[in-house]
N, C-alpha and C positions, 0 to 999 in steps of 0.2 A: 671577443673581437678587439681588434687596434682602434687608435684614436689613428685618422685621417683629414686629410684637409681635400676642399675641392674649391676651386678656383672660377667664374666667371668673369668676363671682361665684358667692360660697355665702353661705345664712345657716345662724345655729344660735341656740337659747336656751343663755342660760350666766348661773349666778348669779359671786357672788364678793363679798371682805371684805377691805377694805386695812388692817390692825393698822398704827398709829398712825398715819394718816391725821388730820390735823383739819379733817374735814368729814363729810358723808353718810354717804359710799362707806367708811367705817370698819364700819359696818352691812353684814350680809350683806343685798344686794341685786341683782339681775340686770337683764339687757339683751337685746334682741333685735341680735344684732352681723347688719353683711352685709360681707362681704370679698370685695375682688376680689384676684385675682391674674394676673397680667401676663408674661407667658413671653415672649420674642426668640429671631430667629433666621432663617437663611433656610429656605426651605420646600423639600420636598424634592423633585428632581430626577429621581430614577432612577422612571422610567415604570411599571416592573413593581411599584412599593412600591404596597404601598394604601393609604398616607397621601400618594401623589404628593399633589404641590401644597400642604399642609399643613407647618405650623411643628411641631403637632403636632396628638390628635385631641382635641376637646373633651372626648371621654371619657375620653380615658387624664389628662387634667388631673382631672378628677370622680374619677378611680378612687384618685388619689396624696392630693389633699388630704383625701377623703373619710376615707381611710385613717388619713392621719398626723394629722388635726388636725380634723375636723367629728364623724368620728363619737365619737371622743374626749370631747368638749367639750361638744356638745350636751346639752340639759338635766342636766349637770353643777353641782355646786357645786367652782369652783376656788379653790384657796387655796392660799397660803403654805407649804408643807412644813415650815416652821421655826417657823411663829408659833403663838400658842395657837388659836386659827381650826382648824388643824389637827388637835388630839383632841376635835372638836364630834363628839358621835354624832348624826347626824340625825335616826335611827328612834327616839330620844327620843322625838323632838317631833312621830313620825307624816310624817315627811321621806322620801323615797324614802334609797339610799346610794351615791348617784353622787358620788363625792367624787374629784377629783384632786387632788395635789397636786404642786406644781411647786415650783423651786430658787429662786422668785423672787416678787417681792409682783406681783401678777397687772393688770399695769397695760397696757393699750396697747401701751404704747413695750416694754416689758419681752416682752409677746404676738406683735409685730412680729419680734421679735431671733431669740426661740425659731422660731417661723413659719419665717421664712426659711432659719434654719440645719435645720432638718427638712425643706424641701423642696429645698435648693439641689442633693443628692448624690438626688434621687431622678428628676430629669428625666430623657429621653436625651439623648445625646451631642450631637446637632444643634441644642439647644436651652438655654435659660438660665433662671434667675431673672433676673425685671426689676424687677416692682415689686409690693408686698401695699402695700394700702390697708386698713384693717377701720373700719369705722364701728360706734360704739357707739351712739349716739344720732341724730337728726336733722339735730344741728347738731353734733354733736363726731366727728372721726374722726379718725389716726395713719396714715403712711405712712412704710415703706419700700422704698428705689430702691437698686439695685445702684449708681449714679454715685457716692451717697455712702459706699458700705462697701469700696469698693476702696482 
């Protein structure tokens, strides 16, 4: 059998604030992200498995990112864990208190890193990370591919 890739997309709302930024996105503002993720692999052989023929099942893809990283995120406000962004009380301002806070200024590329290292040890065995793609906007999205992190 070939090595194949299969592909799921998820979206989520997700705010965020880049502390010293000089532009916009310094501003607590949000995005509707949609991310795909890209698994490889050859598909599975043994006739009596009930994922015969599959890399793996769409839904056990749905059940991992959902897991580590959508339900998370969604209508969250992400931020900085180090920056002043960070002791914002929301319900000040009549804010829900969905607050994450990550090791890192909440960018894309920065999103992609974490992403991948949280999904990479949670596949099965048969199977890989290949690629997350996340688009934040329209015309702007990040990609990372296993080729270049080896």
């Amino acid at each position: 059998m070939k090595t194949v890739r299969v592909t799921k997309q998820f979206t989520w709302e997700m705010a965020s604030a880049l502390p010293n930024y000089d532009g916009d996105c310094a501003n607590i503002h949000g995005h509707s992200y949609t991310m795909d993720i890209t698994v490889k692999g050859e598909p599975i052989t043994d006739e009596k498995n009930p994922k015969y023929g599959m890399v793996i099942d769409f839904g056990d893809i749905k059940k991992i990112v959902k897991s580590e990283i959508v339900d998370e995120l969604d209508h969250a406000f992400v931020v900085n864990g180090n920056s002043k962004h960070a002791t914002l009380d929301p319900t000040l301002f009549g804010f829900g208190n969905k607050i994450v806070k990550v090791p890192y200024q909440p960018t894309i590329e920065n999103m992609l890193s974490d992403f991948a290292e949280r999904l990479m040890n949670k596949l099965p065995q048969n199977c890989s990370l290949y690629s997350i793609k996340i688009r934040e906007t329209g015309t702007a999205y990040g990609e990372w591919n296993v080729d270049d992190n080896m």
